[in-house]
C-alpha positions, -999 to 999 in steps of 0.1 A, spaced: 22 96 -115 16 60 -129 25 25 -117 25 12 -81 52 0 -57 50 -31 -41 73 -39 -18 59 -72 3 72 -92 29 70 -131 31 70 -144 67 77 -109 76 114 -109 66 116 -125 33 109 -104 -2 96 -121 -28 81 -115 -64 44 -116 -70 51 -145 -101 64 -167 -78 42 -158 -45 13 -167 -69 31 -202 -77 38 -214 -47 0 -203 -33 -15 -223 -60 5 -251 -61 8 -258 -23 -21 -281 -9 -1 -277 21 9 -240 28 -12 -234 55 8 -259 76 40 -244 67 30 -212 91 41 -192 60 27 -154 70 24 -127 43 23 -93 46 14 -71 11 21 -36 10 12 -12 -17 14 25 -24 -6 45 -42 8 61 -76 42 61 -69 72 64 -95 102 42 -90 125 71 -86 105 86 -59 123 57 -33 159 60 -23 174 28 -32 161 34 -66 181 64 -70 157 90 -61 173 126 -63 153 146 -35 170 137 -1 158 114 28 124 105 8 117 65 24 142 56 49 112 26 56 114 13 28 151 19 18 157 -5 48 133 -34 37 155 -32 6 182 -37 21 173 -63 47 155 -86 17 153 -90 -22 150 -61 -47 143 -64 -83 157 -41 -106 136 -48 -137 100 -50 -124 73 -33 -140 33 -35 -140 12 -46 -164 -13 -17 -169 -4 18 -155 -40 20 -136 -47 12 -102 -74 -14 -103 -68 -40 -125 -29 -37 -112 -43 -51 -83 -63 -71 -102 -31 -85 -115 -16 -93 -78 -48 -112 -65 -51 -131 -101 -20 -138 -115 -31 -132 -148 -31 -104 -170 -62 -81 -170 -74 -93 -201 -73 -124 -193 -90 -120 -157 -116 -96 -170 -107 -67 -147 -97 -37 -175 -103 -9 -157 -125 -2 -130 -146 -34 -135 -149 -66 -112 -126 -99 -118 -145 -125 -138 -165 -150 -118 -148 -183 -116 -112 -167 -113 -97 -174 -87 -83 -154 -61 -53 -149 -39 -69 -141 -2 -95 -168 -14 -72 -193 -19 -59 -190 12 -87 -187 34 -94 -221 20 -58 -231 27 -61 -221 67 -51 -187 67 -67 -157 82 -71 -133 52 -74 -92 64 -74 -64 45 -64 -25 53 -77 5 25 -85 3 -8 -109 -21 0 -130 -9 -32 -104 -17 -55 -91 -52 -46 -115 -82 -55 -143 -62 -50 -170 -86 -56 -156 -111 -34 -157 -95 -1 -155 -131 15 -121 -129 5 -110 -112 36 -120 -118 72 -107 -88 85 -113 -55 65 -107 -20 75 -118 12 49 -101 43 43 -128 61 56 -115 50 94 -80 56 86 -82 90 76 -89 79 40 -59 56 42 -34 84 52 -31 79 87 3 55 102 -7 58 135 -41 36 129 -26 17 104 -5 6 130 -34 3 155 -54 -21 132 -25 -41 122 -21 -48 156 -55 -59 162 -52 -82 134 -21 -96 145 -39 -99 182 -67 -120 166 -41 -144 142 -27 -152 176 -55 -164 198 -65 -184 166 -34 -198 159 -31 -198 122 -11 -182 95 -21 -151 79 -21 -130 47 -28 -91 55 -29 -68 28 -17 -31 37 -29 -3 14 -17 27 15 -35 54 0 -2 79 -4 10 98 -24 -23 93 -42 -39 131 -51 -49 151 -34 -10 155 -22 1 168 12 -6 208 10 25 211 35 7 230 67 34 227 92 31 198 116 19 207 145 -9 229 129 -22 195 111 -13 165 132 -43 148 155 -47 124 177 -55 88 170 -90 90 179 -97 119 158 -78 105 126 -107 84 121 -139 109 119 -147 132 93 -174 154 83 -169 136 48 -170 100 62 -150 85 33 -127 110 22 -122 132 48 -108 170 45 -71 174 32 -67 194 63 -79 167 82 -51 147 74 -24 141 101 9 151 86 45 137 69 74 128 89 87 152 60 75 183 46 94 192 18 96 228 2 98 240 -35 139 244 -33 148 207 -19 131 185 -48 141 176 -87 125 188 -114 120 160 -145 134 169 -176 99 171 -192 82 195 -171 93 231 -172 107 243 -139 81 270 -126 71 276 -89 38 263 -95 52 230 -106 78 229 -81 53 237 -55 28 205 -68 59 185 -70 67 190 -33 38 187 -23 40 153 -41 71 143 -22 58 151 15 30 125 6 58 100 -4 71 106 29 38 100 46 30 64 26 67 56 40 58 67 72 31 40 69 55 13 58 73 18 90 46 20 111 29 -15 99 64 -32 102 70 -24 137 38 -43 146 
């Protein structure tokens, strides 16, 4: 699956698109007194037609999201630059396309570029960061005050401590009494996909979502489960893969994971 969703939220309410979040930071002397907060939120290698209110076909997939859509701004005719995860979010921090920022594939943004969370933290704000901390701006790891790794989110999987270090971030924007920008990165539906182990066999407790024998990825089993499992029977074949069971079976497991990353949506946004 190729391409990212990025649904984002300006001042917590207000959807807007990355051209024009990207303007107004650079331009603005004065942002940072406007008390503008910003909340990013990505996904992990997620098609467009996997969400609701872009027509998915498979029932029930992002309730989350489908209500940030429809509480804010969606765009109909958005599409990403270069269909790999890095210099995507290259793209988001820069403004600029990836040859022009350097950042091609899994290399580092050119020095003397400058950044979003860096302009920022310039600007006043508190700057924070949650998974995927490898892939955005990774040689400028001054760019965010706050950072949290997969590794203690159940390699990024886990709503529950999402949730919990949202909170703390928002606890700590508070006492200081400035605006923020807090970048939320899910890691779902990302391979490897949910292998559908019912619920209660798979789900743990917040304090043990964040150890693992493999410190940064964890074990699949490890990984505290969907809202959703979905089976074989409930999801949609595309018309350019052949309808087996071993493709419907991949597929589902696919869509539980799109159910977990929405799960994660949700849980950031009620903090």
């Amino acid at each position: 699956m190729i391409g990212e969703l990025f649904p984002f939220l300006v001042g917590r309410v207000k959807p807007l698109s990355l051209t024009l979040l990207t303007c107004a930071i650079f331009c603005l002397s004065s942002f940072a007194e406007s008390k503008l907060n910003v909340m990013f939120i990505t996904l992990d290698d997620m098609n467009r037609d996997s969400v609701g209110v872009y027509g998915s076909k498979v029932e029930g997939t992002t309730p989350n999201i489908d209500k940030l859509a429809g509480e804010g701004l969606r765009f109909e005719h958005g599409h990403v630059t270069i269909a790999i995860c890095m210099p995507t979010r290259a793209v988001w921090m820069t403004g600029r396309y990836p040859h022009n920022s350097g950042a091609l594939g899994f290399t580092k943004i050119k020095p003397g570029v400058p950044t979003l969370p860096e302009t920022l933290l310039k600007n006043g704000f508190m700057t924070g960061i949650l998974g995927k901390t490898e892939h955005v701006v990774p040689s400028r790891q001054q760019a965010f005050g706050y950072r949290r790794d997969r590794s203690e989110m159940a390699n990024g999987r886990s709503q529950e401590l999402y949730g919990k270090f949202t909170a703390e971030f928002l606890g700590q924007v508070k006492k200081a009494d400035k605006p923020f920008f807090l970048m939320v990165n899910a890691h779902d539906p990302h391979r490897p996909f949910d292998n559908r182990k019912p619920a209660n066999e798979r789900k743990l407790s917040v304090e043990q979502e964040g150890t693992s024998k493999d410190k940064k990825k964890g074990k699949r089993s490890d990984y505290p489960a969907p809202s959703r499992i979905y089976e074989p029977d409930e999801i949609a074949i595309p018309g350019f893969l052949p309808d087996l069971p071993p493709i419907r079976e991949e597929i589902a497991q696919y869509y539980s994971s799109v159910s977990r990353a929405d799960d994660v949506v949700g849980r950031v946004l009620v903090e």
